[in-house]
N, CA and C atoms as a LAMMPS dump frame, in Angstrom:
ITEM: TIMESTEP
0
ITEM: NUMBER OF ATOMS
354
ITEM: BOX BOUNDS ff ff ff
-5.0000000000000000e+02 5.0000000000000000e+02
-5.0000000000000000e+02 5.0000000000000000e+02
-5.0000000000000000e+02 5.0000000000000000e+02
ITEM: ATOMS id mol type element x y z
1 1 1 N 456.458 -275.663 385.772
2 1 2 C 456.864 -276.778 386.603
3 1 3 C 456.117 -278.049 386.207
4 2 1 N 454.752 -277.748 385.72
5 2 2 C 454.123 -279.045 385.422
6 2 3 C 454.689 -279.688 384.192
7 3 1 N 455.061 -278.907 383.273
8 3 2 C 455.304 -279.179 382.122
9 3 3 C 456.626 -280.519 382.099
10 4 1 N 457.626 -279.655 383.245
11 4 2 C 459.029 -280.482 383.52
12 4 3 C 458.813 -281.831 384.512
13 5 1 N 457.568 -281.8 385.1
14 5 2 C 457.201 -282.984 386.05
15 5 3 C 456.441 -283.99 385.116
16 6 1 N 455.765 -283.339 384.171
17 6 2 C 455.64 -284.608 382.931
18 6 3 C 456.515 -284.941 381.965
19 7 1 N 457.161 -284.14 381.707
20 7 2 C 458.531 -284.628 380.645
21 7 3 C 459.554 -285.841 382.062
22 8 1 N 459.429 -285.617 383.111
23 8 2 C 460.523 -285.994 383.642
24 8 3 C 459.729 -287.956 383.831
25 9 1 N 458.805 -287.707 384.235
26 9 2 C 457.513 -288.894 384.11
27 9 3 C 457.37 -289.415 382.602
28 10 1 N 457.651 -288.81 381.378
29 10 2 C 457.531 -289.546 380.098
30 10 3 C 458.438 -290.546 380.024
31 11 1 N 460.065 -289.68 380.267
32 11 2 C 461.209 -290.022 380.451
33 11 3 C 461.576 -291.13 381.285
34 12 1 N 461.041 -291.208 382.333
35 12 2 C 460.676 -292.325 383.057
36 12 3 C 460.411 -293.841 383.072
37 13 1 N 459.282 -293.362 382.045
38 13 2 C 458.303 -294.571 381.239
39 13 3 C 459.017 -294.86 380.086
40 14 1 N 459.968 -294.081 379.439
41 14 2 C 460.537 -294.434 378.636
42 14 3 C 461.897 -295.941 378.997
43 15 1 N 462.73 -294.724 379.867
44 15 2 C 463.46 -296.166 380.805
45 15 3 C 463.284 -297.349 381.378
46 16 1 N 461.922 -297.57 381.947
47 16 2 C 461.266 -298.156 382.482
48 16 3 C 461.055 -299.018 380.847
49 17 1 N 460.531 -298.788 379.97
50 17 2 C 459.98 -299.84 378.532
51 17 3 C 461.47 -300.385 378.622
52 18 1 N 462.564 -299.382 378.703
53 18 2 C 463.688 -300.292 377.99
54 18 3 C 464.255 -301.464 379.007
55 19 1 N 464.409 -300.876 379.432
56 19 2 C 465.049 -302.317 381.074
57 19 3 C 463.814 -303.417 380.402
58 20 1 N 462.583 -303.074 380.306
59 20 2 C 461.542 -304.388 380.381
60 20 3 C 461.97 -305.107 379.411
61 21 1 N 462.466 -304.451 378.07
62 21 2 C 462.983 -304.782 377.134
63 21 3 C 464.435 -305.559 376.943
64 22 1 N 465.147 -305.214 377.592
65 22 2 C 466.513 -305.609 377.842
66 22 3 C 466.057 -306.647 378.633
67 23 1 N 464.936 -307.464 379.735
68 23 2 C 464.891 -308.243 380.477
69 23 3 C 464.514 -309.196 379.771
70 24 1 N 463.087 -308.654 379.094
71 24 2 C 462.862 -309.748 377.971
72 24 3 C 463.661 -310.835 377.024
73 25 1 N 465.162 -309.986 376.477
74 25 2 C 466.093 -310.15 375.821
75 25 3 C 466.821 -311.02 376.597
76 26 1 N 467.338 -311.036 377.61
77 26 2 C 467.806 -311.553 378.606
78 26 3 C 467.335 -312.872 378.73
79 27 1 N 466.067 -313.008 379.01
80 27 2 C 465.555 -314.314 379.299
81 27 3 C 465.499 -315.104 377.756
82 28 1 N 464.721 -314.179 376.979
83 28 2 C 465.36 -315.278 375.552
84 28 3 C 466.608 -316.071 375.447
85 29 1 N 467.601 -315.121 375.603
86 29 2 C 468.907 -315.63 375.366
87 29 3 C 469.107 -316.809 376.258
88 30 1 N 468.439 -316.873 377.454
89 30 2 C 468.581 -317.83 378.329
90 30 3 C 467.245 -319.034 377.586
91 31 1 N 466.896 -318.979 377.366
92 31 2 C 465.811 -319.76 376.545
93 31 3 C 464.516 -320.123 377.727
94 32 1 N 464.266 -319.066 378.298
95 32 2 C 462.769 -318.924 379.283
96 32 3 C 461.647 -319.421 378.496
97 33 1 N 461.687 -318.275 376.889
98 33 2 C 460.651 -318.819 376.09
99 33 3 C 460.677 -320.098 375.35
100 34 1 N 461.573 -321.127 375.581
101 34 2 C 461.474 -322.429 374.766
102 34 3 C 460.357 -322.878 374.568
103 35 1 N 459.598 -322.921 376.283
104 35 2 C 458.492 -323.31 376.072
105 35 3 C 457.854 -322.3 376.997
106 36 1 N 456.385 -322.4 377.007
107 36 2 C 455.572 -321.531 378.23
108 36 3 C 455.77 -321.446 379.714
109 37 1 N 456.752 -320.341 379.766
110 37 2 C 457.229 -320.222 381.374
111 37 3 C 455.845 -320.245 382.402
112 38 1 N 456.433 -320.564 383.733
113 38 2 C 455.319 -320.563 384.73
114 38 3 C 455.256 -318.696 385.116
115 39 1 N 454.064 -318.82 385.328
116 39 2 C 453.822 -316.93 385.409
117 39 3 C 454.96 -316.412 386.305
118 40 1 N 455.506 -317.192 387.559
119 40 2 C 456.139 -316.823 388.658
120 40 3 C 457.865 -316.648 387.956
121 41 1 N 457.88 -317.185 387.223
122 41 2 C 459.504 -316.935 386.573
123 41 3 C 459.657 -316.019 386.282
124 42 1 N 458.537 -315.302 385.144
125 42 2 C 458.954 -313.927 384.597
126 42 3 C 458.599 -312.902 386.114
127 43 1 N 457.409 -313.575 386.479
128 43 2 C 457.559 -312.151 388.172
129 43 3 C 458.998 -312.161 389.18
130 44 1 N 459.981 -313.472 388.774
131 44 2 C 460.485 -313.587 389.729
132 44 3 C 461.717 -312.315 389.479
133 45 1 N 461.678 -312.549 388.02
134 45 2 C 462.789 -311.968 387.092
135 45 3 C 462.446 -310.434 387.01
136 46 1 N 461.182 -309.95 387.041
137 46 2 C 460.728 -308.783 386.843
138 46 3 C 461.067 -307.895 388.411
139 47 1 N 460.426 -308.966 389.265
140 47 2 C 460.886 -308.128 390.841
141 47 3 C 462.721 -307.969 391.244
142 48 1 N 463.863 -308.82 390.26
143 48 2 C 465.082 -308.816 390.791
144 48 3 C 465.077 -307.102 390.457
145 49 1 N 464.732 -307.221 388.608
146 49 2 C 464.777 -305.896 388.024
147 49 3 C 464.672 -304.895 389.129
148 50 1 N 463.491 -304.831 389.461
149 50 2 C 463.167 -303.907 390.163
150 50 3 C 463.912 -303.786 391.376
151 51 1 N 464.185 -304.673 392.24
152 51 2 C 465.229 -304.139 393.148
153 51 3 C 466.398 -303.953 392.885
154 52 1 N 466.979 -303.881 391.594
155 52 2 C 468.103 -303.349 391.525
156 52 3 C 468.128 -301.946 391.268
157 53 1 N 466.834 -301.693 390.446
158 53 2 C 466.637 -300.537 390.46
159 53 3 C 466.702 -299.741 391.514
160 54 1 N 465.925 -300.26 392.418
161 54 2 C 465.87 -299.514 394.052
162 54 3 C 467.169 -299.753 394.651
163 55 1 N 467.848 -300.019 394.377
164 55 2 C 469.353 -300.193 394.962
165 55 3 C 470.187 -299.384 394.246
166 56 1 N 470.044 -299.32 393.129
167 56 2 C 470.737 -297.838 392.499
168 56 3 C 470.173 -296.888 392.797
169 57 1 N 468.788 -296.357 392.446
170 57 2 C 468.099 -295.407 393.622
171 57 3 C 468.959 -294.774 394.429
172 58 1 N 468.901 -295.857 395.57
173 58 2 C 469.308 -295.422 397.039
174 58 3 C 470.271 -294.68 397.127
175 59 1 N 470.961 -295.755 396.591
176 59 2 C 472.819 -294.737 396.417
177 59 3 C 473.087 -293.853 395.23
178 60 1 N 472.421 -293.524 394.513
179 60 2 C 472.464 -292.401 393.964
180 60 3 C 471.769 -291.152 394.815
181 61 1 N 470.573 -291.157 395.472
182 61 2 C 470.324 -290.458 396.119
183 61 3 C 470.639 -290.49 397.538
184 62 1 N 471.503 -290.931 398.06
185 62 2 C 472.59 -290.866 399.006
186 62 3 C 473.842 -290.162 398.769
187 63 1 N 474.074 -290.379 397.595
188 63 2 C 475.601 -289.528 397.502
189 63 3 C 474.81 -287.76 396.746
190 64 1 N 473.665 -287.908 396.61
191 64 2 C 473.183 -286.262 396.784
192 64 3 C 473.209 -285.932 398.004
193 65 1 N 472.988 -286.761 399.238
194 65 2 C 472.768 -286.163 400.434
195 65 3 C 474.282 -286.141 400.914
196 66 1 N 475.535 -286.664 400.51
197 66 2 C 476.28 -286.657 400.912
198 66 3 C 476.947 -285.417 400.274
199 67 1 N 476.598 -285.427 398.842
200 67 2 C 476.956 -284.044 398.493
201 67 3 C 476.504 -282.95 398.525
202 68 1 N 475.9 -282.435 399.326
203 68 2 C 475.005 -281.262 399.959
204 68 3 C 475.274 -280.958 401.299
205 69 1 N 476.391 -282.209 401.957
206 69 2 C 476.491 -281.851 402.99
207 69 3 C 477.257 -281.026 403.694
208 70 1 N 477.024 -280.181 404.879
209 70 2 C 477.873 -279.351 405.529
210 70 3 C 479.138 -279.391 405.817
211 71 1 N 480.527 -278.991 405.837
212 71 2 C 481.397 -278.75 405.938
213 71 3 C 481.713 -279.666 407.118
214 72 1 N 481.294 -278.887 408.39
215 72 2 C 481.809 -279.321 409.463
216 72 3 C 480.108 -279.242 410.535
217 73 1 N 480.019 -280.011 411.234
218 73 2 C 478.704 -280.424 412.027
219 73 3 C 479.114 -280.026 413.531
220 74 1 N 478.611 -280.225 414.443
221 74 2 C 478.199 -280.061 415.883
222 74 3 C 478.15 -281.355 416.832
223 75 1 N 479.188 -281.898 417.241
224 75 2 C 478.902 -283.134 418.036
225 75 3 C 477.424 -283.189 419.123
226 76 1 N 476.777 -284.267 418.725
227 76 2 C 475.996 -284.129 419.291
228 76 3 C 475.639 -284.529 420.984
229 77 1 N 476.842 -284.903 421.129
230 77 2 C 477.053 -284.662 422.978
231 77 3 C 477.421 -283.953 423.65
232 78 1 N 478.911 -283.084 422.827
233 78 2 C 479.143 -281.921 423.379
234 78 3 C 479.107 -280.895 422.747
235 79 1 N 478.544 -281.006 421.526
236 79 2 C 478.493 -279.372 420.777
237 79 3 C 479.391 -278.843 419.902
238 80 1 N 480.888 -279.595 420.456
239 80 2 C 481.941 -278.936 419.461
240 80 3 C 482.013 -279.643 418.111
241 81 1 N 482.141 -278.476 417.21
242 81 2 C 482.147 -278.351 415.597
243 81 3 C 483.617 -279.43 415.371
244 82 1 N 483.17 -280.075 414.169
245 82 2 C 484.366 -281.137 413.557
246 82 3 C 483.743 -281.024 412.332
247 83 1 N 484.86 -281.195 411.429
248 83 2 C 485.006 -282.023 409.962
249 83 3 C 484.333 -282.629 409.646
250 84 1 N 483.196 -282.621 408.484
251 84 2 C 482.716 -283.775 408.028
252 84 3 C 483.348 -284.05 406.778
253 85 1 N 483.507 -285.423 406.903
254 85 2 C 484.104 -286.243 405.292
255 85 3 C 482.698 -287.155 404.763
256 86 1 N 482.917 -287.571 403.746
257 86 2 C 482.076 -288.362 403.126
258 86 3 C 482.684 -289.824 402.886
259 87 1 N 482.128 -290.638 403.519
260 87 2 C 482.82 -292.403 403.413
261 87 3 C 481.368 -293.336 403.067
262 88 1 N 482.409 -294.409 402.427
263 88 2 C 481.324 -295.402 401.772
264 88 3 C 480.991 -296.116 403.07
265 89 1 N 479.944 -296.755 403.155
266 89 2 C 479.869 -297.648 403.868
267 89 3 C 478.518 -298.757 403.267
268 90 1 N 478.577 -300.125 403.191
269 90 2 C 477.789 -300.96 402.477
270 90 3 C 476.652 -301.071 403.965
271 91 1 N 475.273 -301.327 403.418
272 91 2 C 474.143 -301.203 404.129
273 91 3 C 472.902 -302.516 403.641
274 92 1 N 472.238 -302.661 404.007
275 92 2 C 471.368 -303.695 403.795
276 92 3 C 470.331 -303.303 404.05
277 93 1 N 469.348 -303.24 402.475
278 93 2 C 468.266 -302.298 402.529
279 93 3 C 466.84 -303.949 402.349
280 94 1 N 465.782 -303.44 402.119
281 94 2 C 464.983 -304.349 401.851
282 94 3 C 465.3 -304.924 400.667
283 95 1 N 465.627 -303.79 399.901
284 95 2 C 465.683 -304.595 398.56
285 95 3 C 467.382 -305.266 398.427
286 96 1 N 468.143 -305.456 399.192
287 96 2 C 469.464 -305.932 399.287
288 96 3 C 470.506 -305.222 399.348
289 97 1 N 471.796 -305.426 399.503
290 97 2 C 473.087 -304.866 399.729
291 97 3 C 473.202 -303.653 399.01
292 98 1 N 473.333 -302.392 399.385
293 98 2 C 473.582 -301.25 398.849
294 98 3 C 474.781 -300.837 399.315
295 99 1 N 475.756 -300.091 399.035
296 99 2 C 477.184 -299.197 399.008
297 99 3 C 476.766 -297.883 398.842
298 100 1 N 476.654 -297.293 399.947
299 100 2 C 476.194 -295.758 400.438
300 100 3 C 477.23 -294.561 400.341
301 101 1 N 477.22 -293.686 400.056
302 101 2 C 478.232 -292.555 400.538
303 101 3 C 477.287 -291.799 401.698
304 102 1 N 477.663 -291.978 402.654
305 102 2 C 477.401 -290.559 403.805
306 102 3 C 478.365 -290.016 404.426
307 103 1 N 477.903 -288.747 404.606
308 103 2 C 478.924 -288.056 405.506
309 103 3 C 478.785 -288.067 407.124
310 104 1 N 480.116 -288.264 407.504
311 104 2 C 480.428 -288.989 408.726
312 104 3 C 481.357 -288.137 409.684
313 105 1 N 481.443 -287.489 410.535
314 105 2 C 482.174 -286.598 411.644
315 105 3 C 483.05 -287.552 412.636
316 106 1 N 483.869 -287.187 413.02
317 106 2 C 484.041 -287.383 414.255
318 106 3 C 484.772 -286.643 415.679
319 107 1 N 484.194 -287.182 416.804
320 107 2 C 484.537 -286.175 417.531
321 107 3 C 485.949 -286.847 418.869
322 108 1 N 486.959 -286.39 418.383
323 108 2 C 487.767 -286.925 419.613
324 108 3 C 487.76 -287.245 421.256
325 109 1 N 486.9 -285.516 421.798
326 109 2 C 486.904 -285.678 423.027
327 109 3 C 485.997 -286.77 423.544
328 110 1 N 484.64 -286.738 422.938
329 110 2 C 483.233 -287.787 423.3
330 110 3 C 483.941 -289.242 422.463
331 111 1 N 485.04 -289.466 421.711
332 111 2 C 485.45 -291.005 420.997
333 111 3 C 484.099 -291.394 420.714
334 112 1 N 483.676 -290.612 419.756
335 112 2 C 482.344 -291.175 418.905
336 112 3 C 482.255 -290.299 417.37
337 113 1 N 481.849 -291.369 416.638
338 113 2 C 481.646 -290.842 415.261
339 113 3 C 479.935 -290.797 415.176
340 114 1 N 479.838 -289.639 414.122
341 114 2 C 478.234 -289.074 414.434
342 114 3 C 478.13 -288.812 412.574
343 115 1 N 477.03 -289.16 412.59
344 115 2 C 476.401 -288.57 411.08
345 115 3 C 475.468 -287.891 410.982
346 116 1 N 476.298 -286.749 410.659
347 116 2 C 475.316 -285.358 410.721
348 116 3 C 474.038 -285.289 409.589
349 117 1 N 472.957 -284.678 409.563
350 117 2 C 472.108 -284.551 408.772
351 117 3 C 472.619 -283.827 407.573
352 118 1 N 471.819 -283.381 406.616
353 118 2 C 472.969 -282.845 405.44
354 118 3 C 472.041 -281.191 405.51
């Protein structure tokens, strides 16, 4: 297990060099380096990176929880079992607008939709 928790961490650092790399590239093309940027440009540019990252994140590991999820759930007012489907719904995280998949029930008699745990 350790072995696959450092390959998965090399791998990591590997992705991580290239995005830095591709950002770098990015700002050239935009001509950042013409002359000596102020330190806060490249941080400003380095933190978007990063929250986009965390915004793919999210919803990638959201639609694992959506795909793991149970069939059919338990209303949680009255108990009776319903259907769960999986629907997008857009969310607003710290790091900005994300497009989620969760899975979502609903229950006719209580006229409430419930999102079951997965």
């Amino acid at each position: 297990m350790e072995a696959a928790a450092q390959a998965c961490d090399g791998k990591k650092q590997e992705l991580l060099q290239q995005l830095a790399e591709l950002l770098v590239e990015e700002q050239r093309d935009r001509g950042t380096f013409q002359s000596v940027p102020h330190y806060s440009v490249l941080e400003q540019a380095a933190r978007a990176l990063g929250q986009e990252v965390s915004r793919a994140a999210q919803a990638r590991a959201m639609a694992e929880v959506a795909a793991t999820a149970k069939a059919t759930a338990a209303c949680p007012t009255c108990g009776q079992q319903h259907s769960v489907a999986v629907q997008k719904r857009r969310v607003t995280s710290v790091d900005g607008p994300v497009e989620l998949l969760e899975p979502v029930a609903h229950c006719p008699a209580c006229r409430r939709d419930f999102f079951p745990s997965a």
